[in-house]
Gaussian input, Z-matrix of N, CA and C with variables (Angstrom, degrees):
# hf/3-21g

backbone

0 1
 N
 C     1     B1
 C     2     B2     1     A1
 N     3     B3     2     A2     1     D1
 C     4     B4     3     A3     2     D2
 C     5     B5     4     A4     3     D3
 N     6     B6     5     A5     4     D4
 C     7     B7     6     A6     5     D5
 C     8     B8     7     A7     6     D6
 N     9     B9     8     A8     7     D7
 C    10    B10     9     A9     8     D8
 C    11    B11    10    A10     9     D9
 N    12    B12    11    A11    10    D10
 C    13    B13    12    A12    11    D11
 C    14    B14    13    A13    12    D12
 N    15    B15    14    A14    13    D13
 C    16    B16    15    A15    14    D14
 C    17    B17    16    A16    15    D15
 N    18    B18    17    A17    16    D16
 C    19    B19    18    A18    17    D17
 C    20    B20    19    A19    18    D18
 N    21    B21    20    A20    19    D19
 C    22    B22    21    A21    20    D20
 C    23    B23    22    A22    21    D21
 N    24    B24    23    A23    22    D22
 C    25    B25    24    A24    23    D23
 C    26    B26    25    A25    24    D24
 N    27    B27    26    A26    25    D25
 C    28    B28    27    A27    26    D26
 C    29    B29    28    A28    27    D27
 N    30    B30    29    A29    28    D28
 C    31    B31    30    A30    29    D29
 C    32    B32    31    A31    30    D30
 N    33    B33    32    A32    31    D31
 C    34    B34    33    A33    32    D32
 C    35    B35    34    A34    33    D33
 N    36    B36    35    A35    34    D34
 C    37    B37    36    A36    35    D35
 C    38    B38    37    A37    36    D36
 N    39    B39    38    A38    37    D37
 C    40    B40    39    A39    38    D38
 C    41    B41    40    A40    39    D39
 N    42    B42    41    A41    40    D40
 C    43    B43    42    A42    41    D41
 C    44    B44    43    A43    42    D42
 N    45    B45    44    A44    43    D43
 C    46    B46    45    A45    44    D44
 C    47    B47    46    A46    45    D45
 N    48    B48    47    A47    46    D46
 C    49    B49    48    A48    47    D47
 C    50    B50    49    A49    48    D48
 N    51    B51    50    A50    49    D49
 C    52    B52    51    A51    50    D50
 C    53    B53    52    A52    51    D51
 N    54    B54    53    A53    52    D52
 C    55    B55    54    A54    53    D53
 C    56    B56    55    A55    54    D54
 N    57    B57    56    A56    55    D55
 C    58    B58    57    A57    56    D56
 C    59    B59    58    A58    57    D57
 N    60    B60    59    A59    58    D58
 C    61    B61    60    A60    59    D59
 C    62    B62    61    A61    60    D60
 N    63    B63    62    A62    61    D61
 C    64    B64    63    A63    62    D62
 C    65    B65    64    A64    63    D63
 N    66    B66    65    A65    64    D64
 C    67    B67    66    A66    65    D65
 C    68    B68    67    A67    66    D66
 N    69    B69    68    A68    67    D67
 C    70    B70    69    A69    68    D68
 C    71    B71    70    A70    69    D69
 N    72    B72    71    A71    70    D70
 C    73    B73    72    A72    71    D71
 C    74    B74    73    A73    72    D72
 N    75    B75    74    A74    73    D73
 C    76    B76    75    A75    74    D74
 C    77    B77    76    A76    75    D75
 N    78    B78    77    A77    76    D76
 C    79    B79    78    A78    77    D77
 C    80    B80    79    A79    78    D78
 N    81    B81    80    A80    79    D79
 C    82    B82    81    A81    80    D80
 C    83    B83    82    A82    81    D81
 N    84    B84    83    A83    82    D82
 C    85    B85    84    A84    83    D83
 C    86    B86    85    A85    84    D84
 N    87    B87    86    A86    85    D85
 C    88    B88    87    A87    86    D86
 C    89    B89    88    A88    87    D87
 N    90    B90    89    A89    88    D88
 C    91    B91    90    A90    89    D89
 C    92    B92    91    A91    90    D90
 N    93    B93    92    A92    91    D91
 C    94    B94    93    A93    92    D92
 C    95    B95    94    A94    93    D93
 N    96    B96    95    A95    94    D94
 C    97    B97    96    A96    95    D95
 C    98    B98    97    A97    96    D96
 N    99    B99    98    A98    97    D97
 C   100   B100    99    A99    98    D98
 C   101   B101   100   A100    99    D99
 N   102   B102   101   A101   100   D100
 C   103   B103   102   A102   101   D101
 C   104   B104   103   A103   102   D102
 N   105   B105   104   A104   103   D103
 C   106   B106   105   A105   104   D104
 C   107   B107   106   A106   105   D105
 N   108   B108   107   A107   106   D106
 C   109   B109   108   A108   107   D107
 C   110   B110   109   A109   108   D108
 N   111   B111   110   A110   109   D109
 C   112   B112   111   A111   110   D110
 C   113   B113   112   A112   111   D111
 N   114   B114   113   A113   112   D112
 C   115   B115   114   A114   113   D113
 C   116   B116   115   A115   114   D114
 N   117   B117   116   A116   115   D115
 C   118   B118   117   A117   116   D116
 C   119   B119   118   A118   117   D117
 N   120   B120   119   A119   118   D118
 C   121   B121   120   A120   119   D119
 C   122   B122   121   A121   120   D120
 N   123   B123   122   A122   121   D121
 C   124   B124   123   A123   122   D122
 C   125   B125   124   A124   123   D123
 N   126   B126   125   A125   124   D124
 C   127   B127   126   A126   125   D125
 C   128   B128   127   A127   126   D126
 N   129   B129   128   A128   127   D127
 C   130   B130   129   A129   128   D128
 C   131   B131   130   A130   129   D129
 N   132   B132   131   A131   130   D130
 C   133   B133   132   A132   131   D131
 C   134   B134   133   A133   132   D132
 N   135   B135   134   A134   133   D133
 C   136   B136   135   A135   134   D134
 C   137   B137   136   A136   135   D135
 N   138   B138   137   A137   136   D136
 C   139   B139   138   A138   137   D137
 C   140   B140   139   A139   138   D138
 N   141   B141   140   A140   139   D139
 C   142   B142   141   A141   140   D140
 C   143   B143   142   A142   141   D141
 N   144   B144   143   A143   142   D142
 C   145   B145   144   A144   143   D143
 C   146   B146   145   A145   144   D144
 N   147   B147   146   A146   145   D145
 C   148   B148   147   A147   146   D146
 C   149   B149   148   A148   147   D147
 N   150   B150   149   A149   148   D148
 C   151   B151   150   A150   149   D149
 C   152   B152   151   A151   150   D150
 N   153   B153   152   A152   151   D151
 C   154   B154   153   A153   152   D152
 C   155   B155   154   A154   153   D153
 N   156   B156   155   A155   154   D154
 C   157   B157   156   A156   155   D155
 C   158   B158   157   A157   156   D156
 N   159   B159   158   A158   157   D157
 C   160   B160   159   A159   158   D158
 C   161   B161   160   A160   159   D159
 N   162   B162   161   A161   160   D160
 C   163   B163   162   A162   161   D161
 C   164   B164   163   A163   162   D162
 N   165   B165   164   A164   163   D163
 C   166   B166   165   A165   164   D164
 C   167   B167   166   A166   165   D165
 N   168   B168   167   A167   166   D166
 C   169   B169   168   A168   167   D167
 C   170   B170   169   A169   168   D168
 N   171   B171   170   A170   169   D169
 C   172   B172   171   A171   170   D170
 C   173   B173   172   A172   171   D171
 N   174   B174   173   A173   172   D172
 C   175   B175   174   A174   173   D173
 C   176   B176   175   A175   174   D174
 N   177   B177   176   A176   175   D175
 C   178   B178   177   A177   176   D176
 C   179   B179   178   A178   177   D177
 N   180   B180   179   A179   178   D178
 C   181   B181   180   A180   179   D179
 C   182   B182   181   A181   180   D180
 N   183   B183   182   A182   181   D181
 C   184   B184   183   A183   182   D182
 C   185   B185   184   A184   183   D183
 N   186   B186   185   A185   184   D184
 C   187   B187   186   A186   185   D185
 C   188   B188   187   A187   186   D186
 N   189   B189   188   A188   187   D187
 C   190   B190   189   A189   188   D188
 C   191   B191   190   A190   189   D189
 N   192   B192   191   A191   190   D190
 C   193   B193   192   A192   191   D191
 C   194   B194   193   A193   192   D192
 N   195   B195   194   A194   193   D193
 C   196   B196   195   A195   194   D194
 C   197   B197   196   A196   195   D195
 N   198   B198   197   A197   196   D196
 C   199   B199   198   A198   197   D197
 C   200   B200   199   A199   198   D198
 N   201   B201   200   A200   199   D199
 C   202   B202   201   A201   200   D200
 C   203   B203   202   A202   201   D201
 N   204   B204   203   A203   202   D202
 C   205   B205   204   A204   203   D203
 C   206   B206   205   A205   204   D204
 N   207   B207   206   A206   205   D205
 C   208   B208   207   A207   206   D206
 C   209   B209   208   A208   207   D207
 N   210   B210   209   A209   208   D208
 C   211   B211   210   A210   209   D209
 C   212   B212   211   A211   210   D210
 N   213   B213   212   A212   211   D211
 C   214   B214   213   A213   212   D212
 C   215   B215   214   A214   213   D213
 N   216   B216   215   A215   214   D214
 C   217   B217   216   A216   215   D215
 C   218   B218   217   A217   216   D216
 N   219   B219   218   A218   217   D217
 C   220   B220   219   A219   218   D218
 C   221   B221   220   A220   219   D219
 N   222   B222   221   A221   220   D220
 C   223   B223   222   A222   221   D221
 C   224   B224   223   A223   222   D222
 N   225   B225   224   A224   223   D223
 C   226   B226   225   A225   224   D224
 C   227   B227   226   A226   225   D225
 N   228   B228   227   A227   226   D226
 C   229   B229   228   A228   227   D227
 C   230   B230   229   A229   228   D228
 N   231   B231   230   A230   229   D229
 C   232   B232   231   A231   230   D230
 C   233   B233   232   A232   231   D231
 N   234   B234   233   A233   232   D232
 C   235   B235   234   A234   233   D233
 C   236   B236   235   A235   234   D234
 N   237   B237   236   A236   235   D235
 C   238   B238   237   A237   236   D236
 C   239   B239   238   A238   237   D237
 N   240   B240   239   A239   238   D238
 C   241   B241   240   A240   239   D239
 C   242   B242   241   A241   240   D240
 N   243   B243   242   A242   241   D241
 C   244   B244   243   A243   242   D242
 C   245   B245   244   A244   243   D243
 N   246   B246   245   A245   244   D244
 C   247   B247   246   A246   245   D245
 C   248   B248   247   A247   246   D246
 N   249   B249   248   A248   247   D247
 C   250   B250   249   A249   248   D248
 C   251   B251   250   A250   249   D249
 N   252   B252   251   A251   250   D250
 C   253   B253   252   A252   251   D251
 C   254   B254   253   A253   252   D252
 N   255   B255   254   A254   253   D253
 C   256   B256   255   A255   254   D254
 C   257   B257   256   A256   255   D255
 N   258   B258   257   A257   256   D256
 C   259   B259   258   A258   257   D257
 C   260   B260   259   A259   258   D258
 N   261   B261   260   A260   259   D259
 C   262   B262   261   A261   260   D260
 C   263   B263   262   A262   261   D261
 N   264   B264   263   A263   262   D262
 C   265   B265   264   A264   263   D263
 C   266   B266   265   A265   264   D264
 N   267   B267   266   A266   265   D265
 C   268   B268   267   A267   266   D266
 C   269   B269   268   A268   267   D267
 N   270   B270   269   A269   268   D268
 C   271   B271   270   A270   269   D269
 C   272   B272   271   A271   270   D270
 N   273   B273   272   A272   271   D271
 C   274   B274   273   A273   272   D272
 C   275   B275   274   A274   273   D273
 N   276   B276   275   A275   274   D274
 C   277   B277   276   A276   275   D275
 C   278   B278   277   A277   276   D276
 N   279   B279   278   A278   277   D277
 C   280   B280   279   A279   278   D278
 C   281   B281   280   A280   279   D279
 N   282   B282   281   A281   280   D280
 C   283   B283   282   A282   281   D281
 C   284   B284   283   A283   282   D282

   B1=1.4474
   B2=1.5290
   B3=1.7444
   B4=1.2794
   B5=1.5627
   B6=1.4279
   B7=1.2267
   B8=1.4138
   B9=1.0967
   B10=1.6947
   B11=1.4522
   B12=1.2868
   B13=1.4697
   B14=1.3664
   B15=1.5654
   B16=1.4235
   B17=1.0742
   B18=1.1207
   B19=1.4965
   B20=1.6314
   B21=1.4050
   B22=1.2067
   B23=1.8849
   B24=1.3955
   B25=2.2532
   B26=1.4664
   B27=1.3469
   B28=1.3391
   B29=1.4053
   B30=1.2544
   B31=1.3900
   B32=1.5109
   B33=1.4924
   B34=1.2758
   B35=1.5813
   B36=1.0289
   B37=1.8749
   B38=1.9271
   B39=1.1221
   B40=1.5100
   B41=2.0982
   B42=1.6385
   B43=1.1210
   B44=1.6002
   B45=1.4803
   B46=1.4850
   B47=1.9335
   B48=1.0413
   B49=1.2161
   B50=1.3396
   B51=1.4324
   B52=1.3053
   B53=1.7959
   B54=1.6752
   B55=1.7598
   B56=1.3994
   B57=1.3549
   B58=1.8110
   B59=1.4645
   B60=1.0056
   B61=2.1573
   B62=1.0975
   B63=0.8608
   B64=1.7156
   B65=1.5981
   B66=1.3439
   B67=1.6045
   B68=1.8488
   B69=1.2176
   B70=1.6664
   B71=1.6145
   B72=1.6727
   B73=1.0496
   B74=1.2411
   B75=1.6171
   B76=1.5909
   B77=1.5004
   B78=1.7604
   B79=1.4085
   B80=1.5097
   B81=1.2719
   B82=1.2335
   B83=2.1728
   B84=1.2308
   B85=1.1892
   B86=2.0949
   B87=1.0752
   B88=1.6839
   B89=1.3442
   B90=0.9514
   B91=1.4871
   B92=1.7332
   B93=1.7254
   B94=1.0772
   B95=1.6127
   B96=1.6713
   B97=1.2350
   B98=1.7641
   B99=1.4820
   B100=1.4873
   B101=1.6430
   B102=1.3821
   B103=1.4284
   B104=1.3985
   B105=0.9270
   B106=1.7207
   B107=1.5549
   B108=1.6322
   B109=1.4723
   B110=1.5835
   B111=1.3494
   B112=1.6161
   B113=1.1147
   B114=1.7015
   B115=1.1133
   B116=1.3922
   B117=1.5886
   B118=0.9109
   B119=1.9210
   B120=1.2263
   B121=1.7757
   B122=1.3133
   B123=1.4190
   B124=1.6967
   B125=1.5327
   B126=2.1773
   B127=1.4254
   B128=0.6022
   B129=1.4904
   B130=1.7361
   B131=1.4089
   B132=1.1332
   B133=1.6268
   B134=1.4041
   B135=1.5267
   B136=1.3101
   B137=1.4239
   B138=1.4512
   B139=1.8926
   B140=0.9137
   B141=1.5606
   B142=1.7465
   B143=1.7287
   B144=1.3408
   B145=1.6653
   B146=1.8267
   B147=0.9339
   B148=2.0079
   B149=1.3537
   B150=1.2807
   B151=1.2868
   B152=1.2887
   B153=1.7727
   B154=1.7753
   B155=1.1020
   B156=1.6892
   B157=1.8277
   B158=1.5178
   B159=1.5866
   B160=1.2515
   B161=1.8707
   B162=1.6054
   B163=1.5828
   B164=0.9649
   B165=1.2288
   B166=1.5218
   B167=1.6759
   B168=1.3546
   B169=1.9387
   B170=1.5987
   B171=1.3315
   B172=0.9044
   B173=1.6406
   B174=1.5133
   B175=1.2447
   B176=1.1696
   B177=1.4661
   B178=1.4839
   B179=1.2370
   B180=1.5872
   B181=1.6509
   B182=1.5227
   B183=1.8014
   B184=1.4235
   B185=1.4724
   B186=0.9829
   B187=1.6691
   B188=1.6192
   B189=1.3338
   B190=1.6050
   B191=1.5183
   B192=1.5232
   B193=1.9746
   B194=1.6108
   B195=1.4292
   B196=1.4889
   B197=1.5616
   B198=1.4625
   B199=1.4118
   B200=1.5264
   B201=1.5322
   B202=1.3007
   B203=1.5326
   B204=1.4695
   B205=1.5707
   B206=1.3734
   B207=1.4317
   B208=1.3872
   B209=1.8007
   B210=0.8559
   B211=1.7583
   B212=1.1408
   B213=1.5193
   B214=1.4537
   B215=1.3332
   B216=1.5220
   B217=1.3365
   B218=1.8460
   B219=1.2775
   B220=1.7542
   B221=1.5891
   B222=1.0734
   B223=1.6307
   B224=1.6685
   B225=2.0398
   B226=1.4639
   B227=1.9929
   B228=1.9227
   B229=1.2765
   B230=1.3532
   B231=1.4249
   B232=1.2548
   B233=1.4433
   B234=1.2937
   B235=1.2694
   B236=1.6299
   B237=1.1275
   B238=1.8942
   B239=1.3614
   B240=1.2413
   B241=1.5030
   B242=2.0025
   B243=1.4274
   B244=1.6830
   B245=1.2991
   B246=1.0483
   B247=1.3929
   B248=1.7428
   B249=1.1179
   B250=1.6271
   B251=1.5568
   B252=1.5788
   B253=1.8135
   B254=1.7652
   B255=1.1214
   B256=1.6147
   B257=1.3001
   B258=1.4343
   B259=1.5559
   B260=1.1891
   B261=1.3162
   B262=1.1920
   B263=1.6733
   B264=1.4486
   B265=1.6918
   B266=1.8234
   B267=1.2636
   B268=1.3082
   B269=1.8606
   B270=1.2408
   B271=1.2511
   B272=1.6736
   B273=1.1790
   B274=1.3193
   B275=1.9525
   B276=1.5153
   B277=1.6978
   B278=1.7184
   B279=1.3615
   B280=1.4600
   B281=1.5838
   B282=1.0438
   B283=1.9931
   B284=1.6739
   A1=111.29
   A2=113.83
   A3=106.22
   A4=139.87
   A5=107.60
   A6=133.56
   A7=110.24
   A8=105.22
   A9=106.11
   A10=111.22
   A11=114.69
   A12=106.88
   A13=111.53
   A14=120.41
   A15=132.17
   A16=110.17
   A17=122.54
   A18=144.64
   A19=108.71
   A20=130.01
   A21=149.10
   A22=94.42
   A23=101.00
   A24=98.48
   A25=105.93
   A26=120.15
   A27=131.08
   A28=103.32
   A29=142.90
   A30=143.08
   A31=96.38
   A32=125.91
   A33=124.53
   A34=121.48
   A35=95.40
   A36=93.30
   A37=85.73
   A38=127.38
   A39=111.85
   A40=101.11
   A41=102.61
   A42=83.69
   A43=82.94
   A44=137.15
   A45=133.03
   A46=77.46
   A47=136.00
   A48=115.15
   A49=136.61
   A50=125.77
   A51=114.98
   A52=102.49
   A53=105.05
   A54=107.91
   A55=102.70
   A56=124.39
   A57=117.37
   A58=86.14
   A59=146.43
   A60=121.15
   A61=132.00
   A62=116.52
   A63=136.32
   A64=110.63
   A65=102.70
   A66=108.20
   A67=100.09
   A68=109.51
   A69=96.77
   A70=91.31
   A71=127.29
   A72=100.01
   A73=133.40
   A74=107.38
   A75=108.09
   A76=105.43
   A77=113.83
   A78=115.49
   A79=121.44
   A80=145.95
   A81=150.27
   A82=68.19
   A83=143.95
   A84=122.48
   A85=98.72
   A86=90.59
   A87=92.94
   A88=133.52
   A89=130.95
   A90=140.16
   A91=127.55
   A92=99.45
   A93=108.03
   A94=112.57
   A95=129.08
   A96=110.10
   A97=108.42
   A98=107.06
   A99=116.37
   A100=96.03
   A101=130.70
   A102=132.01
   A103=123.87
   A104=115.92
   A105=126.71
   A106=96.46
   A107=114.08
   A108=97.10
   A109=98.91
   A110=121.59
   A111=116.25
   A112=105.24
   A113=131.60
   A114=126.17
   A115=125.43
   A116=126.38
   A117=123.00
   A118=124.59
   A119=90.16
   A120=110.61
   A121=93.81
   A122=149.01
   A123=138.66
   A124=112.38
   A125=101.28
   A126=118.62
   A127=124.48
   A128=123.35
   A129=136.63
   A130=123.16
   A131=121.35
   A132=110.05
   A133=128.23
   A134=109.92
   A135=118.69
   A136=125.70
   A137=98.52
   A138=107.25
   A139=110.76
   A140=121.89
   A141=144.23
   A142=80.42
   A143=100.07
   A144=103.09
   A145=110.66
   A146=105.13
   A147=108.37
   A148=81.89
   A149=118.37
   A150=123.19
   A151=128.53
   A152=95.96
   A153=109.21
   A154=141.96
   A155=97.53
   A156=115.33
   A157=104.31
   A158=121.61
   A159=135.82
   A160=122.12
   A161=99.19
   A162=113.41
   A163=144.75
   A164=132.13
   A165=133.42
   A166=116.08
   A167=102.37
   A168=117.01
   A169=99.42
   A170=130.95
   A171=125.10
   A172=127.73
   A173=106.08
   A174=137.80
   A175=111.11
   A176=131.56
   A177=150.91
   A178=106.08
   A179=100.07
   A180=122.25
   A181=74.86
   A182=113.30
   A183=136.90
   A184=113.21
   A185=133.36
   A186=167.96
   A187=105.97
   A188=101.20
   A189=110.79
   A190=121.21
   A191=93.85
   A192=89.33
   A193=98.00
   A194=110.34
   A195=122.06
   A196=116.85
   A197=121.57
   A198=124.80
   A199=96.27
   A200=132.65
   A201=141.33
   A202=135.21
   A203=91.99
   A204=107.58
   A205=96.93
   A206=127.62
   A207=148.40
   A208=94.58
   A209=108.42
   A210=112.64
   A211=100.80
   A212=107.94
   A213=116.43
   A214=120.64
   A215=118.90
   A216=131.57
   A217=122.80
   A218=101.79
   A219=105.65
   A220=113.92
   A221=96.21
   A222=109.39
   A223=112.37
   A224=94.05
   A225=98.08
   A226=107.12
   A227=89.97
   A228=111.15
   A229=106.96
   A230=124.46
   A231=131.52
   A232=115.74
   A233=109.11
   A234=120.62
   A235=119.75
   A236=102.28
   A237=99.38
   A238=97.61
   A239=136.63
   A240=139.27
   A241=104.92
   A242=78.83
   A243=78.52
   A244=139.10
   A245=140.21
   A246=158.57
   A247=112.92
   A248=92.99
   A249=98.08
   A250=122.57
   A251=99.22
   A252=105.23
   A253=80.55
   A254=134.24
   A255=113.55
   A256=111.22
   A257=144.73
   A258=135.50
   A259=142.21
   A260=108.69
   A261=110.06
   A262=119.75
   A263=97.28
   A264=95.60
   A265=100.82
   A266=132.35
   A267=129.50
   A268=90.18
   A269=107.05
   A270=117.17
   A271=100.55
   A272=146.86
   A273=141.01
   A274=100.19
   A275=98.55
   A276=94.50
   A277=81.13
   A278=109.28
   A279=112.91
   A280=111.07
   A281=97.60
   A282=116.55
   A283=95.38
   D1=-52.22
   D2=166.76
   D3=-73.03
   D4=23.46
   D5=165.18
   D6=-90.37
   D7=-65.29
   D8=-169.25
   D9=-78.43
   D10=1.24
   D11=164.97
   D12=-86.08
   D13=-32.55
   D14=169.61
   D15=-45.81
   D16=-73.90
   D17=167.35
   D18=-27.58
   D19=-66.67
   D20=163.70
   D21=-33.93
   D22=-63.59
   D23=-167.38
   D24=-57.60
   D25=-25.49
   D26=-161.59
   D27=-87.97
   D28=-26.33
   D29=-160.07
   D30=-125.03
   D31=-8.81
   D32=158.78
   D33=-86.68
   D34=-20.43
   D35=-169.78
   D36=-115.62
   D37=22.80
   D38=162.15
   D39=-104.89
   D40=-10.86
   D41=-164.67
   D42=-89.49
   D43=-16.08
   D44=-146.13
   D45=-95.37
   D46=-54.27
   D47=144.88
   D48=-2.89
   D49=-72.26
   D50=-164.90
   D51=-100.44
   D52=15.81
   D53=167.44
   D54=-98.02
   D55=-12.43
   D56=-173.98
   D57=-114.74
   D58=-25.15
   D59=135.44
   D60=-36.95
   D61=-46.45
   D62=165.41
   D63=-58.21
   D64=-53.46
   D65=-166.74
   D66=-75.98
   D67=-17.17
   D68=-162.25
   D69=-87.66
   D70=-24.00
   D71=169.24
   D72=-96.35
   D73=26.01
   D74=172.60
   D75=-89.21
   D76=-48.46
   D77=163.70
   D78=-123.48
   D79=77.94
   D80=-103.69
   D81=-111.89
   D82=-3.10
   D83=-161.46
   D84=-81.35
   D85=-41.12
   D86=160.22
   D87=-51.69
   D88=0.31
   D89=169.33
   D90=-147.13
   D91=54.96
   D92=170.18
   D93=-68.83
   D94=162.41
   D95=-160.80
   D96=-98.72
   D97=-2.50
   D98=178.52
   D99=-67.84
   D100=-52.30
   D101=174.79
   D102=-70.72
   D103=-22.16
   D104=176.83
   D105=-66.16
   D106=-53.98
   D107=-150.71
   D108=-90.52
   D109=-19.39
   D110=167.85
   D111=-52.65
   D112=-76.47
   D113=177.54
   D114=-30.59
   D115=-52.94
   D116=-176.41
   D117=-59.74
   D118=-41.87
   D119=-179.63
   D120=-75.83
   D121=-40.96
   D122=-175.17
   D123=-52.48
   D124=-32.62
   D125=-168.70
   D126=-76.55
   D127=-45.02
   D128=152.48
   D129=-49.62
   D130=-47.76
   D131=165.79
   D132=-62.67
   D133=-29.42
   D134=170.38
   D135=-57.30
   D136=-56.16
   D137=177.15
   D138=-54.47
   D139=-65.74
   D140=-175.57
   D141=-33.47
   D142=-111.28
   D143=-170.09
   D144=-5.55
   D145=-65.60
   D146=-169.87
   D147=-49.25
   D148=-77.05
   D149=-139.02
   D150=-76.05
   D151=-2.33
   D152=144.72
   D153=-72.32
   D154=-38.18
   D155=-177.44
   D156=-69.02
   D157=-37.77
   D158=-164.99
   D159=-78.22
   D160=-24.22
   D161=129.64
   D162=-89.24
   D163=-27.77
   D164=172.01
   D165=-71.55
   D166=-27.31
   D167=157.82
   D168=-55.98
   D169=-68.01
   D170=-147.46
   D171=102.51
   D172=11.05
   D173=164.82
   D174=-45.00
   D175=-84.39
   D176=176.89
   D177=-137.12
   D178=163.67
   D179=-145.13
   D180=-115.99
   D181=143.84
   D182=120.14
   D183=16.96
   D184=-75.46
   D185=142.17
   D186=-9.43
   D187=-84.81
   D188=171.74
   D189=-45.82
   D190=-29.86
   D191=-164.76
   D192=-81.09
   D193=-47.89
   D194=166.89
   D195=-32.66
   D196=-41.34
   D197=-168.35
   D198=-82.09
   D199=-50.00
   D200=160.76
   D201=-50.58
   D202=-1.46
   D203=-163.38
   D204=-111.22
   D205=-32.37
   D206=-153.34
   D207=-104.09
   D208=-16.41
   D209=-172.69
   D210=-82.05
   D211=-58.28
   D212=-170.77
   D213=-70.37
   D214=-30.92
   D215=153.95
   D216=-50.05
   D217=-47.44
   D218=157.13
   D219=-41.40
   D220=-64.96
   D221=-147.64
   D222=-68.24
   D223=-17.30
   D224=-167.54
   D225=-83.68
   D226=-25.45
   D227=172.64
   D228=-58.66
   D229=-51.81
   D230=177.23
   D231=-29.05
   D232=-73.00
   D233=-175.15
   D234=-77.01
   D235=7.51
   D236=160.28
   D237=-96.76
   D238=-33.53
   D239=177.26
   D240=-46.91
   D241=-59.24
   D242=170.98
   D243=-64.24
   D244=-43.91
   D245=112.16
   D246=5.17
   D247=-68.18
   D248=171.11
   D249=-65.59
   D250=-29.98
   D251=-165.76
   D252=-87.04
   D253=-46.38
   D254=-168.04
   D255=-96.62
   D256=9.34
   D257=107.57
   D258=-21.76
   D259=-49.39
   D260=176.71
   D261=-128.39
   D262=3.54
   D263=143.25
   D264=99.45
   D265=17.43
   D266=-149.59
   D267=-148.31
   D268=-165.35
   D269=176.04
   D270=-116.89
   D271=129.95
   D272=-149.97
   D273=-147.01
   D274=115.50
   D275=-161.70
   D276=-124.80
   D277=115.92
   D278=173.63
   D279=-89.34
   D280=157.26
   D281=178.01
   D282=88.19

């Protein structure tokens, strides 16, 4: 199970990937790299931290966060699909 959810985060965030490629060259002013990497580094310390205390509590399992982690990774993929498919007028299936 915790394979194919891996598998599942990995083929979701390559397509949310190639929708914020897409998107930076429709308005590239959104992804200057002074804000990319704050944001990005604020994000990683943030989760990590939660998402240590929230196992080491005994809150949720490895497993669970993965199934919740993989959703949100869909859905974010989702919506660059959309974005992209009614931009440019087509049906647009990334990865």
């Amino acid at each position: 199970m915790i394979e194919d959810l891996e598998r599942r985060y990995l083929a979701a965030m390559h397509k949310v990937q190639s929708g914020v490629a897409a998107k930076m060259e429709i308005d590239p002013k959104d992804v200057t790299p002074k804000s990319l990497r704050v944001g990005v580094n604020s994000s990683l310390l943030n989760n990590g931290a939660l998402l240590h205390l929230l196992i080491d509590k005994g809150i949720i399992t490895h497993e669970e966060f993965l199934e919740v982690l993989v959703d949100y990774a869909e859905r974010e993929a989702l919506m660059y699909e959309q974005l992209l498919s009614e931009r440019y007028h087509t049906n647009i299936h990334l990865g």
